[in-house]
PDBQT receptor file of N, H, CA, C and O in Angstrom, charges set to zero:
ATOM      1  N   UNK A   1     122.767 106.256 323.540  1.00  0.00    +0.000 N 
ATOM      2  CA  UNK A   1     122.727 104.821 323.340  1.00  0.00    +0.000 C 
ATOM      3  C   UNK A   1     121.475 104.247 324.003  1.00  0.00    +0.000 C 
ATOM      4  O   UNK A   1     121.120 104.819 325.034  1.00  0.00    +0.000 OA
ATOM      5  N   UNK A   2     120.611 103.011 323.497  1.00  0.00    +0.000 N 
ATOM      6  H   UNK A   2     120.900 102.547 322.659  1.00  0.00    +0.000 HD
ATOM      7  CA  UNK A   2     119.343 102.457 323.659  1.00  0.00    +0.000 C 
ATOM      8  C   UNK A   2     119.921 102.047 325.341  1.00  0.00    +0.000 C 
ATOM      9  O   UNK A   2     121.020 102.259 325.853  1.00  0.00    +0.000 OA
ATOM     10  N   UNK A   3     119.046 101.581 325.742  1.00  0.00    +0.000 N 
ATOM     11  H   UNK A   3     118.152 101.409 325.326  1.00  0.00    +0.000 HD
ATOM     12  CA  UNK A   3     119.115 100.900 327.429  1.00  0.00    +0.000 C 
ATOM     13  C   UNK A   3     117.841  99.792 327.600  1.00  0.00    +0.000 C 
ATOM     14  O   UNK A   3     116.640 100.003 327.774  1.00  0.00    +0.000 OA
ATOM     15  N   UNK A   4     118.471  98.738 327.500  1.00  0.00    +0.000 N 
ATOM     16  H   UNK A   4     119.446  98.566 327.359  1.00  0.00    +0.000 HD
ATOM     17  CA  UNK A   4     117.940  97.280 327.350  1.00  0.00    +0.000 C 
ATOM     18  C   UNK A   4     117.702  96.913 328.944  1.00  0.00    +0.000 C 
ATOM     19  O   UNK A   4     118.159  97.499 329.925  1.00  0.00    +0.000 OA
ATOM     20  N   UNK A   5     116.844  95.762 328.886  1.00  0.00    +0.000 N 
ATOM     21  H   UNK A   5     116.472  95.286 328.088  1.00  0.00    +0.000 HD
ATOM     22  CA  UNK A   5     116.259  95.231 330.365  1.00  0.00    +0.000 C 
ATOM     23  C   UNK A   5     116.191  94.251 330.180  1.00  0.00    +0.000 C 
ATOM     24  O   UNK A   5     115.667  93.953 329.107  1.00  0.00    +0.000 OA
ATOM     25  N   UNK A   6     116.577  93.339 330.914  1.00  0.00    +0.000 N 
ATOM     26  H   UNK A   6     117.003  93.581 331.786  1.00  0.00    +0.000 HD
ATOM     27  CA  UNK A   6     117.138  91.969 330.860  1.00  0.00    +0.000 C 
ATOM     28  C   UNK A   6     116.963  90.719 332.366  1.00  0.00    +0.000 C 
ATOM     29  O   UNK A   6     117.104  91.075 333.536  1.00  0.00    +0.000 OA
ATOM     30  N   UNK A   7     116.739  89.724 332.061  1.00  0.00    +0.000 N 
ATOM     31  H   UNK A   7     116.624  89.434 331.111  1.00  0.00    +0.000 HD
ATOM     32  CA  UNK A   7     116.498  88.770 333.532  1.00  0.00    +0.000 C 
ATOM     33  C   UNK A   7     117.277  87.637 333.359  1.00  0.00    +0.000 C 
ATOM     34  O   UNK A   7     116.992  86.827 332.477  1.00  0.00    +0.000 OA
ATOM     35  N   UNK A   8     118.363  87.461 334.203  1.00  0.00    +0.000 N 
ATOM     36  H   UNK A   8     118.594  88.119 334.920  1.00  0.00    +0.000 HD
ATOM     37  CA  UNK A   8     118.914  86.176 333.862  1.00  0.00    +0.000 C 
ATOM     38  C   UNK A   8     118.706  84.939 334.080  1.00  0.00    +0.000 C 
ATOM     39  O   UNK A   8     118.685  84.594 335.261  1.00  0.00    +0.000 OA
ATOM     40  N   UNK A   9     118.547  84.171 333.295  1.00  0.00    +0.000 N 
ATOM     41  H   UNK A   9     118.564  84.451 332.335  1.00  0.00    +0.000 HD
ATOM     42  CA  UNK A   9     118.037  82.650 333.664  1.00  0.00    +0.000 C 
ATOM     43  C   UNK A   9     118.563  81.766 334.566  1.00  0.00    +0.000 C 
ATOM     44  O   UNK A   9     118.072  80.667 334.822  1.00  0.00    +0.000 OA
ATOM     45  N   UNK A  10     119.710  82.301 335.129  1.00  0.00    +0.000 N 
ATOM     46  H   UNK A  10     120.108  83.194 334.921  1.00  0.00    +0.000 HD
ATOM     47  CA  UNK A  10     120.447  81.370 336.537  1.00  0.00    +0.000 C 
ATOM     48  C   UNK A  10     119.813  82.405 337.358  1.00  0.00    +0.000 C 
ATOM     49  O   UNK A  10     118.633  82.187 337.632  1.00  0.00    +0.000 OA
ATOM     50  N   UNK A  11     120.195  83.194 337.689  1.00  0.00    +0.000 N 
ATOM     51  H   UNK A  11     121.154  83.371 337.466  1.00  0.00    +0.000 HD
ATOM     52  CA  UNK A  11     120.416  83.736 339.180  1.00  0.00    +0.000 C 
ATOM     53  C   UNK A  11     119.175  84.747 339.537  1.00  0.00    +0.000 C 
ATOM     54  O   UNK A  11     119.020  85.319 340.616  1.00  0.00    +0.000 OA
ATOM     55  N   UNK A  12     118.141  84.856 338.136  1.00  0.00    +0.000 N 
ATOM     56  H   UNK A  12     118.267  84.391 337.259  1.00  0.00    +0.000 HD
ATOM     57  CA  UNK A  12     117.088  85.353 337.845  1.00  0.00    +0.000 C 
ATOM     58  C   UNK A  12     116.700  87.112 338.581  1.00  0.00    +0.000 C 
ATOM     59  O   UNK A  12     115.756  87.674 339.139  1.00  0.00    +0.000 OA
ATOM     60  N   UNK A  13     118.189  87.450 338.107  1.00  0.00    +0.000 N 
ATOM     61  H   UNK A  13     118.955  86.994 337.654  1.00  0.00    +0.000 HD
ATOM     62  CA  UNK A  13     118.031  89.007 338.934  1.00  0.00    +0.000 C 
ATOM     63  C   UNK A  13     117.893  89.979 337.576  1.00  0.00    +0.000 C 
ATOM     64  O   UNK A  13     118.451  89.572 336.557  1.00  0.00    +0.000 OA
ATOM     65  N   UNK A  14     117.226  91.151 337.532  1.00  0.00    +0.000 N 
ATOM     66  H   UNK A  14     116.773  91.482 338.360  1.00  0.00    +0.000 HD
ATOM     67  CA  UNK A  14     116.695  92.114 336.629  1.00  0.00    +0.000 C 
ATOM     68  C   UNK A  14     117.775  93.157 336.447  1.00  0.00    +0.000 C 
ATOM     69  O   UNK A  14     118.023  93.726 337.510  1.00  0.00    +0.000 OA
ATOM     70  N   UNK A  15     118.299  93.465 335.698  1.00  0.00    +0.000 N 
ATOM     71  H   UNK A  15     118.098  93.003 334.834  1.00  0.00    +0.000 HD
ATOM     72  CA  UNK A  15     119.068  94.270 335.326  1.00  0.00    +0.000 C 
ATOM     73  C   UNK A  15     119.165  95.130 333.917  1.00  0.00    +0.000 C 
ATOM     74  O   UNK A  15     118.508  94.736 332.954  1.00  0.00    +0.000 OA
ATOM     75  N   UNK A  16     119.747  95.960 333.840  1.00  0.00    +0.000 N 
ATOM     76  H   UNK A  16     120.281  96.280 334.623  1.00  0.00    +0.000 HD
ATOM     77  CA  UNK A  16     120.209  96.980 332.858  1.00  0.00    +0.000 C 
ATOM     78  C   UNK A  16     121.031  97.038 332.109  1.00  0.00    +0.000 C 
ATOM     79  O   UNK A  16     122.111  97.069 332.698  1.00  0.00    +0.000 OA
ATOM     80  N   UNK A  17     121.147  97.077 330.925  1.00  0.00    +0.000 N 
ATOM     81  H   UNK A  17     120.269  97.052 330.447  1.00  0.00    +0.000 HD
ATOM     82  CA  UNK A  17     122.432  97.847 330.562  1.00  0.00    +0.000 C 
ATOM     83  C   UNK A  17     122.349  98.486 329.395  1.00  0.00    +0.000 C 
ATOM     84  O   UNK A  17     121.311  98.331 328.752  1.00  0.00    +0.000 OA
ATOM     85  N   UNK A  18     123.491  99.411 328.814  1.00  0.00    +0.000 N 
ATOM     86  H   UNK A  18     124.335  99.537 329.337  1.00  0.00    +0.000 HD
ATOM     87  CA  UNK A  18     123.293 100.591 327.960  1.00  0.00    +0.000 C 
ATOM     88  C   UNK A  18     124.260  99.874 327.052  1.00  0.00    +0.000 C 
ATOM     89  O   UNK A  18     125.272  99.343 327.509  1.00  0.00    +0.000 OA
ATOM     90  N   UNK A  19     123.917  99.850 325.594  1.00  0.00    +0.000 N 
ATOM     91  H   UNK A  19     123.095 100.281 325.222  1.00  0.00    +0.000 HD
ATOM     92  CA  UNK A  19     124.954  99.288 324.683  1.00  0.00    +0.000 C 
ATOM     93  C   UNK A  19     124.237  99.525 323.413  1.00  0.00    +0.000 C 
ATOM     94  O   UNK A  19     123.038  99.708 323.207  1.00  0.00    +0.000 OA
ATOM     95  N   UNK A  20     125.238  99.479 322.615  1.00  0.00    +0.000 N 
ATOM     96  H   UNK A  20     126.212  99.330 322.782  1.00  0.00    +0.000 HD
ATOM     97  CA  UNK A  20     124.808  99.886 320.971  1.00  0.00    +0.000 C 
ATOM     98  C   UNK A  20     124.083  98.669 320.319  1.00  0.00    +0.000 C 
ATOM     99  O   UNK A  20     124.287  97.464 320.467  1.00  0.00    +0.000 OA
ATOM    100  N   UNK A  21     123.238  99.295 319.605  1.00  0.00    +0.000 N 
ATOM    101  H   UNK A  21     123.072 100.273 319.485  1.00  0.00    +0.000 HD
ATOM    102  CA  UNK A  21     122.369  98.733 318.384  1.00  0.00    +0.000 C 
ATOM    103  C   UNK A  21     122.942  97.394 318.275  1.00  0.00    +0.000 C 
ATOM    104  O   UNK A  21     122.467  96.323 318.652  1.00  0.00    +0.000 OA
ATOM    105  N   UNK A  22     124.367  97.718 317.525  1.00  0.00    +0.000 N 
ATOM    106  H   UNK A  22     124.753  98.588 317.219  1.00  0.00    +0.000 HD
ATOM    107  CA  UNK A  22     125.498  96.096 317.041  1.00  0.00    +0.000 C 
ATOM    108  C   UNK A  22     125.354  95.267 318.071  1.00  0.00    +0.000 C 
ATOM    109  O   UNK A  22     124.738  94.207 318.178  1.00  0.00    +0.000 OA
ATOM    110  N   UNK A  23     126.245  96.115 319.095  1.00  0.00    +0.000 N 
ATOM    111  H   UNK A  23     126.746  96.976 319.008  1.00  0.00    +0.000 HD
ATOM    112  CA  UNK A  23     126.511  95.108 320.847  1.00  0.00    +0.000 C 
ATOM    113  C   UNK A  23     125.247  93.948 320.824  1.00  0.00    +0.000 C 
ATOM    114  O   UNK A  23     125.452  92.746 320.657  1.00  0.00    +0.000 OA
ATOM    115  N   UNK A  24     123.933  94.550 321.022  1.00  0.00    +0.000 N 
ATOM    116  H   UNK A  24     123.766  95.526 321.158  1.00  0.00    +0.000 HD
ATOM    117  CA  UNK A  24     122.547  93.973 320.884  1.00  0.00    +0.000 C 
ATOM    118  C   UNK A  24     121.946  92.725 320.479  1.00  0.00    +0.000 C 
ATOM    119  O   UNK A  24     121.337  91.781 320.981  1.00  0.00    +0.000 OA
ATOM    120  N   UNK A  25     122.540  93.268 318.926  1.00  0.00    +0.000 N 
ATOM    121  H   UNK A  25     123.036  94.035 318.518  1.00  0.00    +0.000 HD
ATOM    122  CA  UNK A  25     122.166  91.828 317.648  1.00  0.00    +0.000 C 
ATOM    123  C   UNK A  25     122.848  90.694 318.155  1.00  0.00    +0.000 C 
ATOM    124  O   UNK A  25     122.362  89.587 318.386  1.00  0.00    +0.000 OA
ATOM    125  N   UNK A  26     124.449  91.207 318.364  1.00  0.00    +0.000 N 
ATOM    126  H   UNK A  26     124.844  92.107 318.176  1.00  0.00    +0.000 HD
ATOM    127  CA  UNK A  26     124.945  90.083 318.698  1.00  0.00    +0.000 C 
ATOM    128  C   UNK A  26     125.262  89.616 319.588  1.00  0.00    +0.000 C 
ATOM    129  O   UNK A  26     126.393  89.193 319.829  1.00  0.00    +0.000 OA
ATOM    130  N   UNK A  27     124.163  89.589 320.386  1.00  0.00    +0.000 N 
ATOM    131  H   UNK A  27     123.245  89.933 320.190  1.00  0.00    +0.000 HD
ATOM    132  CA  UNK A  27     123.652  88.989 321.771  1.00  0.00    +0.000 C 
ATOM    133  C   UNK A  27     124.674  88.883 322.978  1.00  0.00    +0.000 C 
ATOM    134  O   UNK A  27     124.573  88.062 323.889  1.00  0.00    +0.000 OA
ATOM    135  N   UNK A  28     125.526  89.697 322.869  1.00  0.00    +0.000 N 
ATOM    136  H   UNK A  28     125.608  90.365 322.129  1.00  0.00    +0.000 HD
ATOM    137  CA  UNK A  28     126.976  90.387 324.186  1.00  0.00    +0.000 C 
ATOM    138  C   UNK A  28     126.190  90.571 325.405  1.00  0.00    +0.000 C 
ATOM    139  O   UNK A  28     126.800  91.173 326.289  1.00  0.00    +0.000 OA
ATOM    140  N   UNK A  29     124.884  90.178 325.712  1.00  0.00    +0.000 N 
ATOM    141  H   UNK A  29     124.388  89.689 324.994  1.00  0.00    +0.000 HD
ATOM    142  CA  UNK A  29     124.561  90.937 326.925  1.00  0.00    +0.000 C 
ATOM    143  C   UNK A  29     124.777  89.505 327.931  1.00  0.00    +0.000 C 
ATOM    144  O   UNK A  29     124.594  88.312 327.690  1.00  0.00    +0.000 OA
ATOM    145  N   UNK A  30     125.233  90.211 329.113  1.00  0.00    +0.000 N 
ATOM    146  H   UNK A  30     125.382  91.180 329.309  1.00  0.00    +0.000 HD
ATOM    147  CA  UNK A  30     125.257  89.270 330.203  1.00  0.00    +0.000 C 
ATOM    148  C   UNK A  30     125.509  89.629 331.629  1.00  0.00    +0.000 C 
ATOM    149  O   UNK A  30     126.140  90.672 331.801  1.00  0.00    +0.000 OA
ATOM    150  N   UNK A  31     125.041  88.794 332.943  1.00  0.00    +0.000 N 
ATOM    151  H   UNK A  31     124.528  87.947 332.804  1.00  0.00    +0.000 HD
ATOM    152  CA  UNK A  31     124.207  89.584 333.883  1.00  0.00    +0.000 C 
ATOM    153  C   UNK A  31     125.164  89.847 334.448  1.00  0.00    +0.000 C 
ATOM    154  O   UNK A  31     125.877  88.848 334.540  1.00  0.00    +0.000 OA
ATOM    155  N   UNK A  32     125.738  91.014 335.064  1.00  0.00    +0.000 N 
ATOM    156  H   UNK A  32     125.159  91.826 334.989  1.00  0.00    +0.000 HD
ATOM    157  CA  UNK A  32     126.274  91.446 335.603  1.00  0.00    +0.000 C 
ATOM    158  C   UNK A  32     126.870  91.086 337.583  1.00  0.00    +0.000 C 
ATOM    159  O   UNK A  32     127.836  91.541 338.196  1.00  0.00    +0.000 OA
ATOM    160  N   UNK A  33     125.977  90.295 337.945  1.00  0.00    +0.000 N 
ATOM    161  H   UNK A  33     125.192  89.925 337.448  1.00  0.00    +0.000 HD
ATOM    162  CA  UNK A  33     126.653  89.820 339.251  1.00  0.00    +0.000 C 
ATOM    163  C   UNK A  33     126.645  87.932 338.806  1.00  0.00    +0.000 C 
ATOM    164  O   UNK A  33     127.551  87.252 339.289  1.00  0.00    +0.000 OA
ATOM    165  N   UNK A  34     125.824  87.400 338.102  1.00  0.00    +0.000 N 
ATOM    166  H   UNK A  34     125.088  87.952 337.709  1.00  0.00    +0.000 HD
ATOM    167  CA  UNK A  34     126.848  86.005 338.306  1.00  0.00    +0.000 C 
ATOM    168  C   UNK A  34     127.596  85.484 336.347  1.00  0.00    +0.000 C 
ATOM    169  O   UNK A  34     127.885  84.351 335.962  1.00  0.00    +0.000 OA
ATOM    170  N   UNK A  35     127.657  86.366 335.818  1.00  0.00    +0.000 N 
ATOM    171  H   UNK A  35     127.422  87.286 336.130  1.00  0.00    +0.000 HD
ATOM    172  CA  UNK A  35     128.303  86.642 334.517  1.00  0.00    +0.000 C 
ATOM    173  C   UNK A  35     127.820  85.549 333.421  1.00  0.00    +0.000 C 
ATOM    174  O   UNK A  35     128.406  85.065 332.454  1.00  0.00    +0.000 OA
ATOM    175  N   UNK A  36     126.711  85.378 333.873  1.00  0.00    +0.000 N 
ATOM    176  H   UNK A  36     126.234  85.772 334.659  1.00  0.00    +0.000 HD
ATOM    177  CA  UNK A  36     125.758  84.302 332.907  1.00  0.00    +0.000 C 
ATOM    178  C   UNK A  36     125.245  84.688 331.522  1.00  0.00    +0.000 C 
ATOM    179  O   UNK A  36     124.849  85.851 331.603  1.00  0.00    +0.000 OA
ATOM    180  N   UNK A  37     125.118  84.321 330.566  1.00  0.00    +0.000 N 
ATOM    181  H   UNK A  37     125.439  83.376 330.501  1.00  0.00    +0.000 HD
ATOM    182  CA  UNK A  37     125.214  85.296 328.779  1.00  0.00    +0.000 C 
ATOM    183  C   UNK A  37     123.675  84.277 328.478  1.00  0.00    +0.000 C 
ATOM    184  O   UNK A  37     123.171  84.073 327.373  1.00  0.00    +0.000 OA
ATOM    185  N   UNK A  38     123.319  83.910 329.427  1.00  0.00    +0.000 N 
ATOM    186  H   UNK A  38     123.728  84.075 330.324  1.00  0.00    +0.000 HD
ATOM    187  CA  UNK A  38     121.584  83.024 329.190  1.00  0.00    +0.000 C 
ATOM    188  C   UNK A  38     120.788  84.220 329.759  1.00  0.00    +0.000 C 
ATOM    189  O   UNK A  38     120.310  84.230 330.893  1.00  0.00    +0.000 OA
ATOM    190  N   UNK A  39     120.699  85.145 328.939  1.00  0.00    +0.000 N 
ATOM    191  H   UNK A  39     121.088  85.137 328.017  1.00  0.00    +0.000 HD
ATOM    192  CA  UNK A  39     119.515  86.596 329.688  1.00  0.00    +0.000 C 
ATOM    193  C   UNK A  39     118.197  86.451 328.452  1.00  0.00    +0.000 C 
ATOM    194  O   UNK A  39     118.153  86.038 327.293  1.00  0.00    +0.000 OA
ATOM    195  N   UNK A  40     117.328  86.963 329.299  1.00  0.00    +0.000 N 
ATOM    196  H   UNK A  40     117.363  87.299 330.241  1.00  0.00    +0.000 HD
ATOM    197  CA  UNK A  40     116.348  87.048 328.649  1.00  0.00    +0.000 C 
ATOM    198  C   UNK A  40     115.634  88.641 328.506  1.00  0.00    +0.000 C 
ATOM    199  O   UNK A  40     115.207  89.373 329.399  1.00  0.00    +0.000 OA
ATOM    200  N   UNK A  41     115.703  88.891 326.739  1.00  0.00    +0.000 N 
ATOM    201  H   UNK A  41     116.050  88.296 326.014  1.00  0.00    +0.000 HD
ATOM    202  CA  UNK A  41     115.529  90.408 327.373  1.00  0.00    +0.000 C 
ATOM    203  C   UNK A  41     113.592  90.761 327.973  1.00  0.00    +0.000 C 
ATOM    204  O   UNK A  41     112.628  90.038 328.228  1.00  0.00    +0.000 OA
ATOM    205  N   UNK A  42     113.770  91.784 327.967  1.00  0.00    +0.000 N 
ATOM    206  H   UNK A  42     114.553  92.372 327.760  1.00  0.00    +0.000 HD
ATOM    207  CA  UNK A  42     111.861  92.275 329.085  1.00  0.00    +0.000 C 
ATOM    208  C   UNK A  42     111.525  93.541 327.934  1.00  0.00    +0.000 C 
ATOM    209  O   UNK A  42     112.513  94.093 327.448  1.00  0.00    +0.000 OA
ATOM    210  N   UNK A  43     110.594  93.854 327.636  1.00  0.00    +0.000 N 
ATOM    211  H   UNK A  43     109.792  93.406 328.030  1.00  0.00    +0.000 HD
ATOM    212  CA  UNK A  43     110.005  95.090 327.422  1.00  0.00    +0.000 C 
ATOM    213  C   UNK A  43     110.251  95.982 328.439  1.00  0.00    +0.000 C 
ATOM    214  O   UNK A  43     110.094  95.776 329.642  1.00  0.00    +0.000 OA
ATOM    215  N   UNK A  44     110.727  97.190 327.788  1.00  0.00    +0.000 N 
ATOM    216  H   UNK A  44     110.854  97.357 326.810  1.00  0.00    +0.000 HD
ATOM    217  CA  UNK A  44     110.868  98.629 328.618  1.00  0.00    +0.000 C 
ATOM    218  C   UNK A  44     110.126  99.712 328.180  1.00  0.00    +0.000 C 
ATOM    219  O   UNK A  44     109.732  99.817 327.018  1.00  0.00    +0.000 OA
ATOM    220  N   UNK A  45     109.904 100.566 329.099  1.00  0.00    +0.000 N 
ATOM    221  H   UNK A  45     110.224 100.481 330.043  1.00  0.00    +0.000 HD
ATOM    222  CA  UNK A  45     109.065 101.903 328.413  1.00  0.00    +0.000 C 
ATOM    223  C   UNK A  45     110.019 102.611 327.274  1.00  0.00    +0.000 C 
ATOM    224  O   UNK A  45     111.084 102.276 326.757  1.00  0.00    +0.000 OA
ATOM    225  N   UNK A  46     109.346 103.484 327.158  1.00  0.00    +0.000 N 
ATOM    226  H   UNK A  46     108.481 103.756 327.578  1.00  0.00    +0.000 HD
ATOM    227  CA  UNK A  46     110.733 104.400 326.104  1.00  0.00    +0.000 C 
ATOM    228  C   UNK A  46     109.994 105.763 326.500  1.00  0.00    +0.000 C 
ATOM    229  O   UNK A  46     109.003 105.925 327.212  1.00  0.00    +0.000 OA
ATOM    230  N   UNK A  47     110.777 106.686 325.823  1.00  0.00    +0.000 N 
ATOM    231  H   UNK A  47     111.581 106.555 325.245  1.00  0.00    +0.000 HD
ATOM    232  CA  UNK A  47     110.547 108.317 325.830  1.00  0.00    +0.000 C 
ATOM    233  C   UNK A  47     111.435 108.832 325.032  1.00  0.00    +0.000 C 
ATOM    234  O   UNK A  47     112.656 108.680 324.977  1.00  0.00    +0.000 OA
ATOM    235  N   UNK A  48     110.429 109.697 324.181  1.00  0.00    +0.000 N 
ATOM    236  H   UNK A  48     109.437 109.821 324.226  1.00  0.00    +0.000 HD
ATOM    237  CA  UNK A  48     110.641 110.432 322.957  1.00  0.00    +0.000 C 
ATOM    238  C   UNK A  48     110.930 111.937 323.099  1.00  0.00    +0.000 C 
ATOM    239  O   UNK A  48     110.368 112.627 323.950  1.00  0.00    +0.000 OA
ATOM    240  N   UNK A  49     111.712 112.348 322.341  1.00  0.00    +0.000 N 
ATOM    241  H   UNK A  49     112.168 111.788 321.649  1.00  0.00    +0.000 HD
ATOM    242  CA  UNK A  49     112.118 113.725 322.873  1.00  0.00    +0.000 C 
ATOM    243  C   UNK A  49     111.665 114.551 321.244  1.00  0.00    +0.000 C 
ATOM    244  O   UNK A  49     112.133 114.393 320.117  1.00  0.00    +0.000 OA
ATOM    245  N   UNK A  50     110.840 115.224 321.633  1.00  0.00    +0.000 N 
ATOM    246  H   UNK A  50     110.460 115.352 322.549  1.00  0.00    +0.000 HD
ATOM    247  CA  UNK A  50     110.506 116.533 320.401  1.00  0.00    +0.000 C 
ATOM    248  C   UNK A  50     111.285 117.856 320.468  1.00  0.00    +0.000 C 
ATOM    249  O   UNK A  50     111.648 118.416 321.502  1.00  0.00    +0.000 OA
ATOM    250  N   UNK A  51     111.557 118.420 318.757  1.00  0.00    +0.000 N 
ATOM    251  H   UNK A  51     111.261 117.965 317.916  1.00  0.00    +0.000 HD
ATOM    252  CA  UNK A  51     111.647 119.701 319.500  1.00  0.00    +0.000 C 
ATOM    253  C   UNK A  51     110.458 120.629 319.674  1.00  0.00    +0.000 C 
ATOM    254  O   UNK A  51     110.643 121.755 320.136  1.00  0.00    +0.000 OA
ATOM    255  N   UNK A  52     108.878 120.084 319.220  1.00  0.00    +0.000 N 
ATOM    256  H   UNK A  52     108.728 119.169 318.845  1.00  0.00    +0.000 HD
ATOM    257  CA  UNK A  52     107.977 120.826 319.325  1.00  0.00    +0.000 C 
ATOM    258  C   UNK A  52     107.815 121.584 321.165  1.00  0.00    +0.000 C 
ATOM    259  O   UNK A  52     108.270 120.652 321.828  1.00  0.00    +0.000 OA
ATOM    260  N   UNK A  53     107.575 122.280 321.801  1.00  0.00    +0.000 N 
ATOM    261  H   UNK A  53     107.205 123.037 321.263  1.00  0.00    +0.000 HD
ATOM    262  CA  UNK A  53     107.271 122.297 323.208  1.00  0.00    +0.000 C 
ATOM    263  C   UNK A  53     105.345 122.059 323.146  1.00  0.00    +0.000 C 
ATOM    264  O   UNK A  53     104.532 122.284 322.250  1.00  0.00    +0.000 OA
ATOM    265  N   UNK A  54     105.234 121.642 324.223  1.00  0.00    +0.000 N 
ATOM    266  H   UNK A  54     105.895 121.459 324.951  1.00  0.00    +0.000 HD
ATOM    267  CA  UNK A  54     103.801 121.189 324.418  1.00  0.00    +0.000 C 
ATOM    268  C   UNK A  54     103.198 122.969 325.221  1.00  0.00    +0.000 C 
ATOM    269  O   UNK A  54     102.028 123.123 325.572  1.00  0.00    +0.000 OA
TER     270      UNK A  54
């Protein structure tokens, strides 16, 4: 499952969370210590997995 990055607009603390594609669209995310659903998501890195070996 993707892993989103997120800042909430009250309490403005950075957080995580892991949730499906759907969960996502329909904007379910919310901050985890003051339970505020006003998040703003952040750009995250990503990493790709091959089966070529380097």
């Amino acid at each position: 499952m993707p892993r989103y990055e997120f800042i909430c607009e009250k309490c403005h603390e950075p957080f995580e969370l892991i949730m499906t594609i759907a969960e996502r669209e329909k904007g379910q995310a919310k901050c985890p210590k003051c339970n505020n659903s006003k998040v703003v998501p952040q750009l995250a890195g990503f990493m790709v997995q091959t089966s070529k070996k380097s």
